[in-house]
PASEBA-1860 file (N, C-alpha, C; in nm, 3 decimals):
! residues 239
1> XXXXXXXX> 2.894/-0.405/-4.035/2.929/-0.367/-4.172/2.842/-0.250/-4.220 ~ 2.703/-0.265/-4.194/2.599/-0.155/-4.228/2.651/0.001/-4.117 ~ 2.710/-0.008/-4.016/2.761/0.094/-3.938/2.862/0.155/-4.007 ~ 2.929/0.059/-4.058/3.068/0.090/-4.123/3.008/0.247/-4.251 ~ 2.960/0.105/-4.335/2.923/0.216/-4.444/2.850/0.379/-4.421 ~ 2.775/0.319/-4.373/2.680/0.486/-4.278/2.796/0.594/-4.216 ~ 2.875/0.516/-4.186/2.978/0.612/-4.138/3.069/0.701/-4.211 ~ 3.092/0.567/-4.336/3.206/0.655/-4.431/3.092/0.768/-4.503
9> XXXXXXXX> 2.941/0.713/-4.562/2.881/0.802/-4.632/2.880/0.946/-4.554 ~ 2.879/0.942/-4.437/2.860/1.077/-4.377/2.985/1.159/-4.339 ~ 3.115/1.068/-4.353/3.217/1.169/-4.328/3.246/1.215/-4.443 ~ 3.176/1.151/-4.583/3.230/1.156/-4.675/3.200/1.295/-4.717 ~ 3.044/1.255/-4.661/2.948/1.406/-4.698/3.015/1.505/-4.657 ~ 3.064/1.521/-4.562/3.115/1.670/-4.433/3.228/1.698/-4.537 ~ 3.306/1.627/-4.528/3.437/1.637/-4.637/3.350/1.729/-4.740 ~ 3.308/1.669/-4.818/3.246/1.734/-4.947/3.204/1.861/-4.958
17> XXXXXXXX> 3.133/1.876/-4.811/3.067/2.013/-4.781/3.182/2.100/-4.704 ~ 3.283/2.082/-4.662/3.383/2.159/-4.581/3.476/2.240/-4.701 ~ 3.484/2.077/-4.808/3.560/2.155/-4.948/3.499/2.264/-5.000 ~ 3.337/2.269/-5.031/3.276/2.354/-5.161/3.245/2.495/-5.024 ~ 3.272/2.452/-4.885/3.242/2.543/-4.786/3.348/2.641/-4.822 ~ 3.493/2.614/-4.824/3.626/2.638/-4.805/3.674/2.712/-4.966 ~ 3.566/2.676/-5.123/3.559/2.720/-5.231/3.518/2.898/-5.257 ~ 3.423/2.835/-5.166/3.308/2.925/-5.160/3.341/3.043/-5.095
25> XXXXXXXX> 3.421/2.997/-5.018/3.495/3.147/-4.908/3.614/3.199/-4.988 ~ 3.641/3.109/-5.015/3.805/3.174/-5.133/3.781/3.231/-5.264 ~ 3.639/3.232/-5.335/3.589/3.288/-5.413/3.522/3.404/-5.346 ~ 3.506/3.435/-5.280/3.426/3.546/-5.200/3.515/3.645/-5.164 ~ 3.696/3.593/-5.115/3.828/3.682/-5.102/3.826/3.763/-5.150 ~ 3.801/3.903/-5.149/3.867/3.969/-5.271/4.013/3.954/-5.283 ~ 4.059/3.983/-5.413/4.190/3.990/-5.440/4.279/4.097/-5.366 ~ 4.381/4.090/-5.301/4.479/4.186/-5.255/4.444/4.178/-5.089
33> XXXXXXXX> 4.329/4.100/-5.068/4.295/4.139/-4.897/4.212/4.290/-4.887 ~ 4.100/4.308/-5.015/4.024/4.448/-5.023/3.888/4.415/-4.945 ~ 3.867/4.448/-4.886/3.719/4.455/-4.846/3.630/4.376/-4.983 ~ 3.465/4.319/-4.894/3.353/4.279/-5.003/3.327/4.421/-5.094 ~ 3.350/4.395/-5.227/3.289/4.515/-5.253/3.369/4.609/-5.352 ~ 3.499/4.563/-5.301/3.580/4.676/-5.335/3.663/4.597/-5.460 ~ 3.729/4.698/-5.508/3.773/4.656/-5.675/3.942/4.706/-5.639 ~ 4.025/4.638/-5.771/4.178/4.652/-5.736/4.186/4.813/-5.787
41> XXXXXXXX> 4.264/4.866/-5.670/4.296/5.025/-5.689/4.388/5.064/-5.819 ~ 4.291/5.100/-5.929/4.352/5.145/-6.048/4.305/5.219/-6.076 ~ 4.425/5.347/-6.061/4.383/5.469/-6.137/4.524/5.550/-6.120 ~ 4.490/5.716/-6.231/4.597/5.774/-6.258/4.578/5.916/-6.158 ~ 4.491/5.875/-6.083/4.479/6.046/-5.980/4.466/5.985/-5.839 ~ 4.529/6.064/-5.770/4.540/5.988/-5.627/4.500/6.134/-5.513 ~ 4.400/6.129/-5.420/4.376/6.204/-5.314/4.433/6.110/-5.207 ~ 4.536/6.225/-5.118/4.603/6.165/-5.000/4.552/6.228/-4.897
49> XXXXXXXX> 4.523/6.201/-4.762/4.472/6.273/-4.643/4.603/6.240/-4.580 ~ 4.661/6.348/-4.513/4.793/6.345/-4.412/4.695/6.429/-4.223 ~ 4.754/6.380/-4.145/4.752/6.434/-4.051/4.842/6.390/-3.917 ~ 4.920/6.519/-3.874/5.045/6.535/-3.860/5.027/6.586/-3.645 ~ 5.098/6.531/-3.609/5.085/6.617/-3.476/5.062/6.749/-3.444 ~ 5.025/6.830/-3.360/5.007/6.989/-3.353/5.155/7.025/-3.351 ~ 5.200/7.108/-3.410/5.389/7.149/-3.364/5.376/7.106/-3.496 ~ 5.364/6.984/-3.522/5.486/6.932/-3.638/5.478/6.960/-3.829
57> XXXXXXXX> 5.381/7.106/-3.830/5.352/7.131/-3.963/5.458/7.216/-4.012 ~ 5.588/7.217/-3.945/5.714/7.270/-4.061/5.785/7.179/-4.108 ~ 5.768/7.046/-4.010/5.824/6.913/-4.096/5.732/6.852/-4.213 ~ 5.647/6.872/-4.158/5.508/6.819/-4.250/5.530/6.864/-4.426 ~ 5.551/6.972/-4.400/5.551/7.064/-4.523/5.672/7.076/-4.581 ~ 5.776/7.027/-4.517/5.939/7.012/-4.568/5.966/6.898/-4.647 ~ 5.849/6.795/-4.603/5.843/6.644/-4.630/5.736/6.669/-4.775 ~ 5.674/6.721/-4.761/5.597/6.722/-4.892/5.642/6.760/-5.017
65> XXXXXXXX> 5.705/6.955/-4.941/5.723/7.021/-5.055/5.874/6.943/-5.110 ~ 5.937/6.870/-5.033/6.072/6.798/-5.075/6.010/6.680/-5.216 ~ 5.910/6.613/-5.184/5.842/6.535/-5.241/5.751/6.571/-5.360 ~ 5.744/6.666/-5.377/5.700/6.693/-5.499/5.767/6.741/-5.572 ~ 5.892/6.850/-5.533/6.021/6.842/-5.621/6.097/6.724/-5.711 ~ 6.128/6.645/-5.579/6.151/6.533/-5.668/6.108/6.454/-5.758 ~ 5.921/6.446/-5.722/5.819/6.402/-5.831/5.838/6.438/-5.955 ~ 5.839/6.528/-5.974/5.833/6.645/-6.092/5.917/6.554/-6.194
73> XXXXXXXX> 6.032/6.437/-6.150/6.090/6.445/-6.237/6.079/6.308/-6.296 ~ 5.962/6.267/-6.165/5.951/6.100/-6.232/5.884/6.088/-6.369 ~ 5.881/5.968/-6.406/5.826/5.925/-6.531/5.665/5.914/-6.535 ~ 5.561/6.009/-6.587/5.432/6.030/-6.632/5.358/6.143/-6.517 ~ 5.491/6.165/-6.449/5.408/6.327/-6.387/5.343/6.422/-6.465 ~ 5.254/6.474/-6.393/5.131/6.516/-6.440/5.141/6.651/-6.364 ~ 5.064/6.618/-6.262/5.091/6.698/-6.151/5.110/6.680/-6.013 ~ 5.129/6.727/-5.903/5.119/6.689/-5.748/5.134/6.859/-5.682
81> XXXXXXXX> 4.981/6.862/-5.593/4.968/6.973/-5.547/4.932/6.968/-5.374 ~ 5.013/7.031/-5.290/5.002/7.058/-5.132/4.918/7.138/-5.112 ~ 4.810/7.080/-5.048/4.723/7.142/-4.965/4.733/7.114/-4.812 ~ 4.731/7.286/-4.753/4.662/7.270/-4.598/4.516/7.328/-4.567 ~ 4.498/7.216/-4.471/4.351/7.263/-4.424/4.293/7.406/-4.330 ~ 4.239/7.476/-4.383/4.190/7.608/-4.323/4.145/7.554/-4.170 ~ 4.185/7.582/-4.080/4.103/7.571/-3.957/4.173/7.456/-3.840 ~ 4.277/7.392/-3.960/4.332/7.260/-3.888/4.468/7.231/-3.972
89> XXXXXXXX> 4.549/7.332/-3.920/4.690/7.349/-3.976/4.784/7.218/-3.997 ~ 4.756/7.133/-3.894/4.860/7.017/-3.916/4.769/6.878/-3.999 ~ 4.641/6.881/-4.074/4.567/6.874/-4.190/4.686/6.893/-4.320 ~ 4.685/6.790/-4.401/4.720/6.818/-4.506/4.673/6.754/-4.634 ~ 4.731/6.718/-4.721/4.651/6.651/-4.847/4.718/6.662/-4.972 ~ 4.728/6.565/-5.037/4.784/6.552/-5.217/4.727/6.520/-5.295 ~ 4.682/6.644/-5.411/4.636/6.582/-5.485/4.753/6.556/-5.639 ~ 4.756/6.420/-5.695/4.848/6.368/-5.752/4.759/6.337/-5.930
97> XXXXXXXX> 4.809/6.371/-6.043/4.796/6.328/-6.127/4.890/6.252/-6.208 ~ 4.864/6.138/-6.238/4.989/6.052/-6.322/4.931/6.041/-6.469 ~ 5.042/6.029/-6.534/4.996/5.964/-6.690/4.891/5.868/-6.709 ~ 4.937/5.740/-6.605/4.891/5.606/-6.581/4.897/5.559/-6.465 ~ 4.789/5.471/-6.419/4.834/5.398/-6.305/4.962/5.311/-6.299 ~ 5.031/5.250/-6.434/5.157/5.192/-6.429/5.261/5.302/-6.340 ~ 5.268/5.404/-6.426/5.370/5.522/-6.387/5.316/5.567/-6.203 ~ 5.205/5.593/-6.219/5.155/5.590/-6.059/5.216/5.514/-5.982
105> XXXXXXXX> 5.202/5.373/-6.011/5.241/5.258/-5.915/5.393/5.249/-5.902 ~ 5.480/5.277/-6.002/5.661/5.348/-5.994/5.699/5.489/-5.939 ~ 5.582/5.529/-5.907/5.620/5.645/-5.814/5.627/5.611/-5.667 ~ 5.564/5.529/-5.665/5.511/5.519/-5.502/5.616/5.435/-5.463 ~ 5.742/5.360/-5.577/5.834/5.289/-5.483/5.994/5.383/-5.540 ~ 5.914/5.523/-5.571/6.091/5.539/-5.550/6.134/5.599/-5.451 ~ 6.288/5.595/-5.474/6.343/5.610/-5.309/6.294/5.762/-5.245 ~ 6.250/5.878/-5.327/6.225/6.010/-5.230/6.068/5.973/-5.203
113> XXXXXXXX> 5.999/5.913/-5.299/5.852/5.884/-5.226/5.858/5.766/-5.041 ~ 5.937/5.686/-5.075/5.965/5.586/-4.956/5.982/5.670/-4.839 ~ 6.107/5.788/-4.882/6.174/5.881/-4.755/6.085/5.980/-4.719 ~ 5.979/6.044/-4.800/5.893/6.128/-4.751/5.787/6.049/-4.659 ~ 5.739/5.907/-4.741/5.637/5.882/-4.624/5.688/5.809/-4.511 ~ 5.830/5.800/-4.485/5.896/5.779/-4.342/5.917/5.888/-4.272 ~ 5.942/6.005/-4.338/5.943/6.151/-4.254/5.786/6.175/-4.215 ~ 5.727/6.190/-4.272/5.558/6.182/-4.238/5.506/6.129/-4.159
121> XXXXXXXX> 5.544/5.930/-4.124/5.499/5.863/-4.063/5.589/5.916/-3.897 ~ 5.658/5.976/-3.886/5.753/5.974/-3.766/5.669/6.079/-3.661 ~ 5.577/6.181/-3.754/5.496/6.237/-3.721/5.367/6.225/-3.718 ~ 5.317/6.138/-3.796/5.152/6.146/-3.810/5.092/6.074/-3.695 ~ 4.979/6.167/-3.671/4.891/6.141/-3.574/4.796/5.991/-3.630 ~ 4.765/5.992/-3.772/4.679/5.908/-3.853/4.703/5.824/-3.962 ~ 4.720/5.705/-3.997/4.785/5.651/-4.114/4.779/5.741/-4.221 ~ 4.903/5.709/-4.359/4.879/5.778/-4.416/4.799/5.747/-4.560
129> XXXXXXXX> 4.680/5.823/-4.551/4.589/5.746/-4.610/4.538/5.817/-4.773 ~ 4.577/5.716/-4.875/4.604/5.739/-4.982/4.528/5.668/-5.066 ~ 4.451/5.728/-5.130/4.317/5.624/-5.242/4.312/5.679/-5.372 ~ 4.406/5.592/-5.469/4.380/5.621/-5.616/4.230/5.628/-5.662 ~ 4.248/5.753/-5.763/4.112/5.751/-5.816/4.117/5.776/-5.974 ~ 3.991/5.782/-6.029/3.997/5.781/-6.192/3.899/5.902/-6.211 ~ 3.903/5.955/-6.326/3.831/6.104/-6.383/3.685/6.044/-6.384 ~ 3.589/6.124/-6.375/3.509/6.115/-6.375/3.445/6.250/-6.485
137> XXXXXXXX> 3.434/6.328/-6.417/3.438/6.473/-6.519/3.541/6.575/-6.421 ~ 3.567/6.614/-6.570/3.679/6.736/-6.536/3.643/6.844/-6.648 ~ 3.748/6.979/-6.572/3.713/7.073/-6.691/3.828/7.199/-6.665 ~ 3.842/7.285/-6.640/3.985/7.383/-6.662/4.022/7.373/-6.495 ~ 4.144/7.430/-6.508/4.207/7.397/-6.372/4.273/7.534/-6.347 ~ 4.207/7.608/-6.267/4.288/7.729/-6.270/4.293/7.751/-6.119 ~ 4.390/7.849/-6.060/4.438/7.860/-5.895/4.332/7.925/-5.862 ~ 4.299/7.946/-5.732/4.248/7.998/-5.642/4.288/7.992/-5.500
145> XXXXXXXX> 4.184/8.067/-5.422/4.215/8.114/-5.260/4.206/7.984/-5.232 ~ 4.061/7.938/-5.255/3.983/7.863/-5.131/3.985/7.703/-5.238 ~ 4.006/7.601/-5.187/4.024/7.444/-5.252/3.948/7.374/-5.184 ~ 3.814/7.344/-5.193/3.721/7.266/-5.162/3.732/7.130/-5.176 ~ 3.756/7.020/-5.103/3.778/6.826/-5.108/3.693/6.840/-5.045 ~ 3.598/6.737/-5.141/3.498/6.691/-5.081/3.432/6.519/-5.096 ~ 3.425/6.446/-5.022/3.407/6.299/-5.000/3.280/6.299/-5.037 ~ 3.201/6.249/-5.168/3.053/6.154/-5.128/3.036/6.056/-5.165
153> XXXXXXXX> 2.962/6.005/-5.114/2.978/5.843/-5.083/2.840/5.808/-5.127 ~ 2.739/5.774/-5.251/2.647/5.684/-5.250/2.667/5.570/-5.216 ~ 2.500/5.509/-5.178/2.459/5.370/-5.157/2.502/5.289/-5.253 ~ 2.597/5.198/-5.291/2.605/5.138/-5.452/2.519/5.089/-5.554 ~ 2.383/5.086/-5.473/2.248/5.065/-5.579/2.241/5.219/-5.657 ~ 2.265/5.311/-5.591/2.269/5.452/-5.652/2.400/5.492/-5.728 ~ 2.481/5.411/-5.730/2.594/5.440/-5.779/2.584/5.556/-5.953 ~ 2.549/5.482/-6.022/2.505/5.503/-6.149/2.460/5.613/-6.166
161> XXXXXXXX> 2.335/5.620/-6.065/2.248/5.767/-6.088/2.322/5.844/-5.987 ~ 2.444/5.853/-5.899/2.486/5.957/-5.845/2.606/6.014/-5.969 ~ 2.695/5.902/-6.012/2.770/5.977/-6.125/2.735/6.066/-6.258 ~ 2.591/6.060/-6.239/2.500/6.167/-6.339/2.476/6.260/-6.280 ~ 2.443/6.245/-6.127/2.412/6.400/-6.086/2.530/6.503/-6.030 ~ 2.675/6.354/-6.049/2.752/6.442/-5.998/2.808/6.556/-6.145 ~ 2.810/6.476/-6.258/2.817/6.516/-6.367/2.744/6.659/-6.407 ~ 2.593/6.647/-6.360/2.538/6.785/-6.387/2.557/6.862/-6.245
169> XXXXXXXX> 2.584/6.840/-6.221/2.675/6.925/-6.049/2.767/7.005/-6.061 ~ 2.844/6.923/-6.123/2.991/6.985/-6.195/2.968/7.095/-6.317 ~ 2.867/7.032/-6.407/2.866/7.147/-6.506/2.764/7.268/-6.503 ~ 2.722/7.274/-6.358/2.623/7.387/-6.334/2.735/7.474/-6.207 ~ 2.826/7.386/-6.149/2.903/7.467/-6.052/3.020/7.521/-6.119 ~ 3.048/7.468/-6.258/3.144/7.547/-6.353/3.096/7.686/-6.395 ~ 2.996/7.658/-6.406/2.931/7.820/-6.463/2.920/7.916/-6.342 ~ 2.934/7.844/-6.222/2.935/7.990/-6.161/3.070/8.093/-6.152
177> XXXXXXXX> 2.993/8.239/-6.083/3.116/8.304/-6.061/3.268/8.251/-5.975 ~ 3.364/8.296/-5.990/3.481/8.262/-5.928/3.539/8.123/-5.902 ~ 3.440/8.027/-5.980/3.512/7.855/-6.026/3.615/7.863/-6.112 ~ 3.706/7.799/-6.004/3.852/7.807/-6.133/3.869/7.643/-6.189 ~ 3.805/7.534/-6.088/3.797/7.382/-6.082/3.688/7.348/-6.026 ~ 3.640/7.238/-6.116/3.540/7.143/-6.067/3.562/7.038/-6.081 ~ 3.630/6.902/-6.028/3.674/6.825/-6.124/3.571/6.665/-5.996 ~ 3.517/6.573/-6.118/3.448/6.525/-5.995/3.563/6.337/-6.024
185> XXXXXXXX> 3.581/6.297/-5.938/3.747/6.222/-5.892/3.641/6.079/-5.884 ~ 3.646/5.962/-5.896/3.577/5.824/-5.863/3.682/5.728/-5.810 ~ 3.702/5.700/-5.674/3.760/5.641/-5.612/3.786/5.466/-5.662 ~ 3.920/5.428/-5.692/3.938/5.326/-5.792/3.941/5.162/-5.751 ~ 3.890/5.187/-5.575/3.878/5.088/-5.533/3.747/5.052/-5.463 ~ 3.676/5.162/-5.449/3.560/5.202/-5.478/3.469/5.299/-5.525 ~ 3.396/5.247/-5.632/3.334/5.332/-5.721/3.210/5.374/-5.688 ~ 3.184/5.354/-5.601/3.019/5.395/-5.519/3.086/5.532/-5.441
193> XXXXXXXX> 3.219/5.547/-5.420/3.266/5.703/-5.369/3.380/5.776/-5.442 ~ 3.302/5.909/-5.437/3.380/6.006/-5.516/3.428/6.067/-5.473 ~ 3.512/6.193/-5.488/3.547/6.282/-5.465/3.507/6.425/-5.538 ~ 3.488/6.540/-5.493/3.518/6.695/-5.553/3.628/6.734/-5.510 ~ 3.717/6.787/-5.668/3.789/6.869/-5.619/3.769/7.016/-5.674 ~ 3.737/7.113/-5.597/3.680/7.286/-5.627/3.739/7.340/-5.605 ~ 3.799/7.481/-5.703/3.869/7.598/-5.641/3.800/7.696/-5.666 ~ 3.792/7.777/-5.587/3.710/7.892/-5.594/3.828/8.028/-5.577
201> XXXXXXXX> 3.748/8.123/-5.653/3.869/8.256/-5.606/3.934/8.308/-5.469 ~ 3.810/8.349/-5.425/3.823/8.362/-5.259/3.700/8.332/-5.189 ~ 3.712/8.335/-5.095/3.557/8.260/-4.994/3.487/8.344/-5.009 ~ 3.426/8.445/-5.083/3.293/8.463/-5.071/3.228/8.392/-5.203 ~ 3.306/8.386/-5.288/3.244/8.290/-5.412/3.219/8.130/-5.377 ~ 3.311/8.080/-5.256/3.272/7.965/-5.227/3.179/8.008/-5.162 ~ 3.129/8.044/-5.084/2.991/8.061/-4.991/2.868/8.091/-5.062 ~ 2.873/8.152/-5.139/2.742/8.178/-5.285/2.764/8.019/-5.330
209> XXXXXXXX> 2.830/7.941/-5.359/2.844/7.801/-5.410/2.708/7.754/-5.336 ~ 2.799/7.736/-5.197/2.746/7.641/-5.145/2.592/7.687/-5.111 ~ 2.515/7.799/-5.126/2.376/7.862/-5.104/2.304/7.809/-5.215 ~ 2.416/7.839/-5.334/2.338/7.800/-5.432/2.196/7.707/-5.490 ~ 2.120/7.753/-5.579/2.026/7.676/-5.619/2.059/7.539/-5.672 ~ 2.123/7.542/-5.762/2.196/7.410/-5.782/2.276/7.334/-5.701 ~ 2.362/7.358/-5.578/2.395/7.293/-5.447/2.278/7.259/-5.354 ~ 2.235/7.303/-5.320/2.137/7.278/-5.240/1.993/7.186/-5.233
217> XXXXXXXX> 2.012/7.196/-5.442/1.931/7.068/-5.489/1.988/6.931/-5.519 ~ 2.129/6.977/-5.524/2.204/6.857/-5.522/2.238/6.757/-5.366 ~ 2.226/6.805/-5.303/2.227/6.826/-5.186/2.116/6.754/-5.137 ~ 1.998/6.833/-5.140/1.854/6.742/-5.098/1.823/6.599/-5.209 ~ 1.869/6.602/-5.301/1.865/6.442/-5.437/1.971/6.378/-5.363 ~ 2.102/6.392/-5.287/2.181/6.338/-5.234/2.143/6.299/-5.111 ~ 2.086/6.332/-5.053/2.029/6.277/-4.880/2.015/6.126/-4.905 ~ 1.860/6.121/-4.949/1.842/5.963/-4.949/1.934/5.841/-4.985
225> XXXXXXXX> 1.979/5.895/-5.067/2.047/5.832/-5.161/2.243/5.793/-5.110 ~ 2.268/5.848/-5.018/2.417/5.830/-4.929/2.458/5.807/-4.853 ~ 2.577/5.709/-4.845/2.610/5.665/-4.772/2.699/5.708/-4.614 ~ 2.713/5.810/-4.648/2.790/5.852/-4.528/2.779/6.036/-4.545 ~ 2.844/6.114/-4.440/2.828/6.254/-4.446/2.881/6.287/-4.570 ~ 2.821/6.421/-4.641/2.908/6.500/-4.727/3.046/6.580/-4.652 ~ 3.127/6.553/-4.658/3.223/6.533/-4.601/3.328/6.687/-4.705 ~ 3.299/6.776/-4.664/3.353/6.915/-4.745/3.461/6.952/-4.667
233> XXXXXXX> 3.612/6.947/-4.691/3.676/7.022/-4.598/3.780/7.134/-4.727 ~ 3.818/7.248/-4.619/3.878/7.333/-4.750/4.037/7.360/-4.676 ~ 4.084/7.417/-4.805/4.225/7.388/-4.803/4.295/7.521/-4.905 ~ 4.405/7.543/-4.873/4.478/7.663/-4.945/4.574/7.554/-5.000 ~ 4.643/7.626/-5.137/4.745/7.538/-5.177/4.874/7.592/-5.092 ~ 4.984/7.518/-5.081/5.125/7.595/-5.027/5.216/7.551/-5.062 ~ 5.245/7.544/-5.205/5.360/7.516/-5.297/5.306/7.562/-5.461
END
């Protein structure tokens, strides 16, 4: 009888501990199946990375520029602009502004958005990889040669103090010569990485940028402090 009981107390225990084990992990889920860490993707600006087989950048660009025509006419368009990458032609990229992430999230299921990223996917070398983001600082938006995307990624203990320095980054790289955009982008599913988006007139004003006193200090305050490469690639618009 004393076996008996000893027995139930201890399966009882395991039970107990398998439940708050099994709590504990389902509270830890993020929502949607996102990574630890990461937050539900809400926002009204979206950077897309495309990359397309070698050959296949007249479909690439048939599929886009078709796709932003049709955008134009959805509900809380903003803007949507085609970029290719200097140096790596079948490179491409969108940058997308919506009213709202509501209107965002009804773009992405109508039928010419569905058909472009099936023409895309028939070709792409790389998923097609698309991360809403939210303003961070912005300021005039005018064309240029050269379109600077650029990925940085703080440590998330630095989070805070990188969106300040990206802030005075932005408003010291506005003042220079031949900035037509500085706009700094906060990724909406994670906020520990940002984006730049820069236009410069033509590449020699981006190249004074990047020498710059103020880049280069931003730059060395950014080392310790990040999580992955500064990640700069440039791009012409072609629409």
């Amino acid at each position: 009888m004393l076996i008996t009981m000893v027995l139930a107390v201890i399966l009882a225990a395991g039970v107990g501990a398998a439940g708050v084990g099994a709590a504990q992990a389902q509270a830890q889920t993020p929502q949607g199946g996102l990574p630890p860490g990461s937050q539900t993707p809400d926002g009204n600006w979206v950077i897309t990375y495309i990359e397309v087989a070698p050959g296949a950048e007249a479909k690439a660009l048939a599929a886009l520029k078709t796709l932003k025509t049709a955008s134009a006419k959805d509900a809380g368009y903003q803007s949507m602009t085609v970029l290719q990458r200097n140096g790596q032609p079948n490179h491409f990229a969108l940058i997308e502004h919506w009213k709202d992430n509501a209107t965002r999230e009804a773009h992405t299921k109508q039928p010419h958005t569905v058909a472009a990223r099936e023409a895309l996917q028939a070709i792409e070398t790389a998923p097609y990889d698309e991360r809403p983001h939210r303003e961070l600082s912005a300021g005039q938006n005018n064309p240029g040669a050269v379109i600077a995307v650029t990925h940085v990624d703080f440590v998330p203990t630095f989070r805070q103090q990188g969106e300040e320095m990206l802030q005075n980054f932005a408003f010291e790289s506005r003042r220079m010569d031949g900035n037509g955009r500085f706009d700094v982008l906060t990724q909406a599913s994670r906020p520990n990485h940002m984006t730049i988006v820069a236009v410069w007139s033509n590449p020699d004003t981006w190249k004074r940028h990047t020498a710059a006193a103020p880049t280069k200090e931003f730059r060395k305050e950014l080392l310790p402090k990040s999580g992955s490469l500064y990640d700069e690639r440039l791009y012409r618009a072609v629409n």
